[in-house]
C-alpha positions in Angstrom: 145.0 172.1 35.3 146.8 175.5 36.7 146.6 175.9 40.2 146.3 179.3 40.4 142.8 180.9 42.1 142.3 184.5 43.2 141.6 185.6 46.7 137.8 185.8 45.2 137.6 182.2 44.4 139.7 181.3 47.3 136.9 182.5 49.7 133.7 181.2 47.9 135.5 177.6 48.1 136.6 178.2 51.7 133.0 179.4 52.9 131.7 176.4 51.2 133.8 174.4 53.0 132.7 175.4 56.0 129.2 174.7 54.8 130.3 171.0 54.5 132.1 170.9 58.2 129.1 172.2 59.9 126.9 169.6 57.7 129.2 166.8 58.5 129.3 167.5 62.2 125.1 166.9 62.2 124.7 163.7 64.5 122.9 162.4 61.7 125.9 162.2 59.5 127.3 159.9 61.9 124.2 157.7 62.2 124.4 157.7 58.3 128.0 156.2 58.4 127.4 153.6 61.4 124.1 152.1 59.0 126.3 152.0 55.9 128.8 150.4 57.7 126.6 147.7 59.0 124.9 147.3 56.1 128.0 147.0 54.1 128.9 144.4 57.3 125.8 142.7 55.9 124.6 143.2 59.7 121.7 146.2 58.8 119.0 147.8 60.6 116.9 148.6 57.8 117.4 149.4 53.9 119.4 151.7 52.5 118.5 154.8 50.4 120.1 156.7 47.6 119.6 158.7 44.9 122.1 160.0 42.5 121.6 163.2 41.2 124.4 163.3 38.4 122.5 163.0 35.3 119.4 165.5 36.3 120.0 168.5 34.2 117.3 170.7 35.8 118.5 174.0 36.3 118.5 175.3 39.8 119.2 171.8 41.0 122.5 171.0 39.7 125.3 172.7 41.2 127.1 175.8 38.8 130.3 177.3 39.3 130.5 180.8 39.8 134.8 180.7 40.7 136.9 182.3 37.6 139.7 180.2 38.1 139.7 176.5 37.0 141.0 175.2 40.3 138.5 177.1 41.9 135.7 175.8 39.6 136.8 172.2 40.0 136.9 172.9 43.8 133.6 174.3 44.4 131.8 172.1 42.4 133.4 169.1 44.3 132.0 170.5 47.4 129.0 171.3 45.9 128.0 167.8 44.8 129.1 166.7 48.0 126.5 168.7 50.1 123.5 168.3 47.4 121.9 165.2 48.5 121.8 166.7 51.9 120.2 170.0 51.1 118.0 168.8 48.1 117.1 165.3 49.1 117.5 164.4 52.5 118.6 160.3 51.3 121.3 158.3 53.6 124.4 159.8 51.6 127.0 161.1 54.5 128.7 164.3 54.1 131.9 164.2 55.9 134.4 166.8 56.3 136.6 165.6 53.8 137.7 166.6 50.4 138.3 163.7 48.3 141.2 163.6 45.6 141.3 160.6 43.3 144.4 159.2 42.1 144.4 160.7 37.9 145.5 157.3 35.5 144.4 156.2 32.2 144.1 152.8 30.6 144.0 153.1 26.9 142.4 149.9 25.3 144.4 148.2 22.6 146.3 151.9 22.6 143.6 152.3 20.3 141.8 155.8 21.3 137.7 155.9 21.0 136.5 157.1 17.8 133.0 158.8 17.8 131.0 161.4 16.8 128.5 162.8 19.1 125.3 164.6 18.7 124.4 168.1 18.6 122.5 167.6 21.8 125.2 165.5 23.5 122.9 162.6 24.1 123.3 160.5 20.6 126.5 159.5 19.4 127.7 156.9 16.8 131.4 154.9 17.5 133.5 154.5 14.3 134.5 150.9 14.4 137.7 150.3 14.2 138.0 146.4 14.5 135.6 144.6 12.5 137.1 141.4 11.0 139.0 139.5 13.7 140.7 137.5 11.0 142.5 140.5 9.3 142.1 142.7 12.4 144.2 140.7 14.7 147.3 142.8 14.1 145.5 145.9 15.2 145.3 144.5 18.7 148.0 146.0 20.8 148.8 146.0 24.5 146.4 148.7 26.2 148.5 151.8 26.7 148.4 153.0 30.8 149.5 156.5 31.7 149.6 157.3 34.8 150.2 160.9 36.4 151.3 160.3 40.3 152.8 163.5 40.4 150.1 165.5 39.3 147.6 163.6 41.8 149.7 164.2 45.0 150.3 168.1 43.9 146.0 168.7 43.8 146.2 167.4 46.9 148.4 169.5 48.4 146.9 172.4 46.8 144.0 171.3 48.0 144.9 171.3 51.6 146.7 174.3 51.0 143.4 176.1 50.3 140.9 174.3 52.4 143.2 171.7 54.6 142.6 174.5 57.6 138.4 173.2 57.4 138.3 170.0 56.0 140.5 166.6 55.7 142.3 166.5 52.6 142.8 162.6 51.2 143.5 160.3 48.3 140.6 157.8 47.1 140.6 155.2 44.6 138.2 154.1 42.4 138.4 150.7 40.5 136.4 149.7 37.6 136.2 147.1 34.7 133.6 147.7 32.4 134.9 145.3 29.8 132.6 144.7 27.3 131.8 148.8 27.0 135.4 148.9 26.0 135.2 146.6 23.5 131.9 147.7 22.0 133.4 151.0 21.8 136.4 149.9 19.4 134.7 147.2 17.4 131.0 148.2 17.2 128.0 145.7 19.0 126.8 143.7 15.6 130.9 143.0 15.2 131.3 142.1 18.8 128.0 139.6 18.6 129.2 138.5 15.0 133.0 137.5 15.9 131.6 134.9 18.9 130.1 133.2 16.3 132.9 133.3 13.2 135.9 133.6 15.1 135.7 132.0 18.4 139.2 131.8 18.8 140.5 135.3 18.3 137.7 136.5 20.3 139.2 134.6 23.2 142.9 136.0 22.5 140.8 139.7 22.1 139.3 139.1 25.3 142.2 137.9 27.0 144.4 140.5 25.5 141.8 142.9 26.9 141.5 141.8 30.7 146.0 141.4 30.3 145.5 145.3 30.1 143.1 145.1 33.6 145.6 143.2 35.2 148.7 145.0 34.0 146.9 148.0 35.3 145.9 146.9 38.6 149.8 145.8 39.0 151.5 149.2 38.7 149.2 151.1 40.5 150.7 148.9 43.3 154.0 149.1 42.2 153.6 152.7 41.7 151.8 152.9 45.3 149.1 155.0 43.6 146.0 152.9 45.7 144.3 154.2 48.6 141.6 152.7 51.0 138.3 153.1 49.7 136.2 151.9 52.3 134.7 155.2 54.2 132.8 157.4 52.7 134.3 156.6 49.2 132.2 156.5 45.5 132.5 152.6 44.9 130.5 153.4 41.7 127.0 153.4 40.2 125.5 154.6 43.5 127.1 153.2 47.0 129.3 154.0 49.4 132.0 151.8 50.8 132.1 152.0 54.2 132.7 148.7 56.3 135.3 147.3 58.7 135.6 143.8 56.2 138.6 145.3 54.4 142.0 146.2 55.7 143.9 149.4 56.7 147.4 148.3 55.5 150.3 150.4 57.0 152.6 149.8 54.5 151.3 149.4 50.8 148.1 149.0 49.7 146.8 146.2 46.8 144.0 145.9 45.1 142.8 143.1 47.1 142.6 145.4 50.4 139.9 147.5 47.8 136.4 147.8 46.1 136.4 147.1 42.8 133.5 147.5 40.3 132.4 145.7 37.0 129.5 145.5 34.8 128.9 143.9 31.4 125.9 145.8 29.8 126.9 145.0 26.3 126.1 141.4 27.0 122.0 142.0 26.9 121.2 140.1 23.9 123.3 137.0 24.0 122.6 133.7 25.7 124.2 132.5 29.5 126.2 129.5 27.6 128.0 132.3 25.5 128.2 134.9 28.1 129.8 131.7 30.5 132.0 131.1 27.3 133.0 134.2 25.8 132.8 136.6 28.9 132.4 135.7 32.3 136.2 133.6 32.7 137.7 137.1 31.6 135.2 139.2 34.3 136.3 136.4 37.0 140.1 137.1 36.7 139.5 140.8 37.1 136.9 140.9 40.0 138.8 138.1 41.9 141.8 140.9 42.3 139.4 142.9 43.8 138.8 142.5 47.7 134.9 142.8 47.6 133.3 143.4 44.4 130.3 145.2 43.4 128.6 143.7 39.5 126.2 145.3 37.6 124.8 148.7 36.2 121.5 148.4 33.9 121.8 144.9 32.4 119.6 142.4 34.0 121.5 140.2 36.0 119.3 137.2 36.3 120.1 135.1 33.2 123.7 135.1 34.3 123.3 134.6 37.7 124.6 131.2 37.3 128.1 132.8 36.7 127.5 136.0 38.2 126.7 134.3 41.8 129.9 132.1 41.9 132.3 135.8 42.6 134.0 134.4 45.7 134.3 138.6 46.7 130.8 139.6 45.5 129.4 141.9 48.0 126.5 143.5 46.0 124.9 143.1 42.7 122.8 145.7 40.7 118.8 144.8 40.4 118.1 147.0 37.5 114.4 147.4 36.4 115.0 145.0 33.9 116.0 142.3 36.2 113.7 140.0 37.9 113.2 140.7 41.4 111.6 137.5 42.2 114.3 135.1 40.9 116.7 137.4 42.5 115.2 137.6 45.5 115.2 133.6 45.3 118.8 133.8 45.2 119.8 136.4 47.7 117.7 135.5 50.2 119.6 134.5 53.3 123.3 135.2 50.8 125.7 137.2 52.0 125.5 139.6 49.0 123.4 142.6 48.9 120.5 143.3 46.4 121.0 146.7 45.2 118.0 147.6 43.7 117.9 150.6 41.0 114.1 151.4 40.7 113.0 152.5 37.5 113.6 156.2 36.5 110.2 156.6 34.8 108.5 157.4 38.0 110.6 160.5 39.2 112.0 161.3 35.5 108.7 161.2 33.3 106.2 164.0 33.5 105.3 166.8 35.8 104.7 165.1 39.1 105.3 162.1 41.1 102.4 159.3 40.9 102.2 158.5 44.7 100.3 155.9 44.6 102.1 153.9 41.5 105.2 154.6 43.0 104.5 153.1 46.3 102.7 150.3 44.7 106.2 149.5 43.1 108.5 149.9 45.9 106.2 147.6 47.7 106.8 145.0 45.1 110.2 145.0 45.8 110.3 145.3 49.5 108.0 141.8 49.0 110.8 140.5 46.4 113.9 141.1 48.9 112.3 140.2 51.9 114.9 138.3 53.8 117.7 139.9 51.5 120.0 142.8 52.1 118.5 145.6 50.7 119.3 148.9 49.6 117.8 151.2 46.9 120.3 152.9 44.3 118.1 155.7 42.6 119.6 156.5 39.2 119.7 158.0 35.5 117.0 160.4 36.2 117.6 162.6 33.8 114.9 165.7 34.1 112.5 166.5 37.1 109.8 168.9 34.5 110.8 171.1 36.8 109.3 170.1 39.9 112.9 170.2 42.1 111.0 168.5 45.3 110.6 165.2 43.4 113.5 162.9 44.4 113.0 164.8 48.2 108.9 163.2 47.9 110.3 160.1 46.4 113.0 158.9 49.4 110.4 160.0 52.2 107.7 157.6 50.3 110.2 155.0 50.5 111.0 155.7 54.0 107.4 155.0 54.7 106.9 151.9 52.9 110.1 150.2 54.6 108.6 151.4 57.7 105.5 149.6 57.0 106.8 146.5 55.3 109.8 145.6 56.0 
């Protein structure tokens, strides 16, 4: 990425940044980051709220660049997201005034690069599979390549502050994550993956364990590299929370993965039994999320079948409740736990036609408040991918859960 950016583009980012600073500075914002905190503390006042506005496509809702420059593009759009939720939404995301510069590393799995081909929409794709046959594929599986660009990440950052370090705080963030079956899907295809459990237990082991060596390896020189930074502000943990809480250190000298957040889901693992995902999977999950200082498991897969697994994470801190999960059973086993039950609420309601079914809607978030009562709770709003147009939607949809935790909790 250059780093040149005209006077032009130079301005729009700076006055956006000062758009973010006198946002950040609300009292609000503050209360915002004292509940996260607590909540994250598992000491809450009340459940949290979120909604991610990523995948919505609506025009007129998603940020656009207007900076000619691609530094300056890359800037104002990082601001932009950053003061959406705020202006379009009104959830408990905190804006701070902060720009946020994540460490740039790669982890190549197998050094075998993905191989797909991807619709003319961009939704659909297909993955060439490249390992198919674990007996004559075995020799295809290489250490994962790691690049890792340390110079590159500290130079943003000082371009960064360069342009905007008079208005906001420029600082490093880290993001961990170990999606490790969506890794493997991607080089050997689902049916393959299901297939080789079955005909050859044994190499799918050493594939596994091959594949979480290239976790580990990578978790071990980003230390060595001192490429980590603390995550636990107001820092993307992934699929929709924040990582604020006083339970992880502040190291003053180097920083490890086990002062950090760390993420990992295993969606690929729908359709199999909890024997084989206790077999085949989970030992491999365990020796990556078990580096992590608190973990956060799960995207859309429901987590329940596992949960027999899944709930023995010594650092589990919060586990995804998808809408294909059961709430009940969940809230069974997270009742009282110190882990928190993140539930993602179904996108239908906010996504699928013209307007907002009040009365459906509230009628579900109910059901869950019920579910999770005497749990930690906090809603993760997510892969809404269209409003119809009707921009107020996710602003109607917090304030009606608002209202019902009011009532109900």
């Amino acid at each position: 990425m250059t780093d040149a950016i005209t006077k032009k583009d130079r301005e729009i980012v700076r006055d956006l940044a000062r758009r973010q600073a006198e946002i950040a500075a609300l009292p609000v914002m503050e209360e915002r980051a004292r509940l996260w905190t607590a909540h994250n503390d598992l000491r809450g006042e009340r459940p949290m709220v979120f909604f991610g506005p990523n995948t919505v496509g609506d025009k007129g809702f998603v940020p656009e660049a207007t900076c000619e420059t691609e530094l300056g593009r890359q800037m104002e759009l990082q601001i932009k997201w950053a003061i959406l939720n705020h202006e379009r939404i009104g959830d408990d995301r905190v804006v701070t005034a902060e720009f946020l510069c994540p460490w740039r590393y790669a982890m190549t799995v197998f050094d075998m690069p993905v191989r797909k081909t991807v619709s003319a929409d961009g939704v659909g794709f297909h993955i060439e599979e490249q390992i198919a046959d674990l007996t004559a594929d075995m020799d295809k599986i290489k250490p994962s390549s790691l690049t890792f660009d340390r110079e590159g990440s500290l130079a943003y950052a000082d371009r960064a502050r360069e342009v905007l370090g008079d208005i906001l705080s420029v600082r490093m963030s880290t993001m961990l994550t170990a999606s490790i079956t969506n890794e493997l899907v991607h080089r050997m295809g689902m049916e393959n993956m299901f297939v080789a459990m079955m005909d050859t237990p044994d190499e799918f082991h050493t594939l596994m364990g091959a594949l979480t060596d290239g976790y580990l390896r990578l978790f071990d020189e980003l230390e060595k590299r001192q490429m980590l930074s603390i995550n636990h502000a107001n820092d993307w943990v992934c699929q929709g929370t924040f990582g604020y809480t006083t339970q992880l250190p502040t190291p003053l000298g180097d920083i490890r993965v086990s002062d950090l957040w760390g993420y990992a889901d295993s969606q690929e693992t729908v359709g199999i039994s909890p024997a084989m995902f206790g077999e085949f999977f989970f030992p491999y999950y365990q020796r990556v999320a078990e580096r992590y200082g608190l973990t956060v498991y799960g995207c859309c897969e429901p987590v329940h079948p596992f949960w027999k697994y899944i709930g023995t994470l010594s650092n589990l801190r919060k586990v995804s409740i998808s809408p294909w999960c059961d709430e009940a059973f969940m809230g069974e086993q997270l009742r009282g736990k110190p882990v928190i039950y993140q539930r993602k609420p179904s996108p239908n309601f906010v996504g699928v036609g013209k307007y907002l079914d009040e009365d459906a809607f509230r009628a579900y978030i109910d059901e869950t408040l019920h579910h999770a009562k005497g749990c930690r709770l906090e809603f993760t709003f997510r892969d809404v991918y269209t409003l119809s147009g009707e921009l107020d939607k996710p602003r109607r949809a917090v304030e009606i859960v608002r209202e019902e935790i009011a009532k109900h909790w």
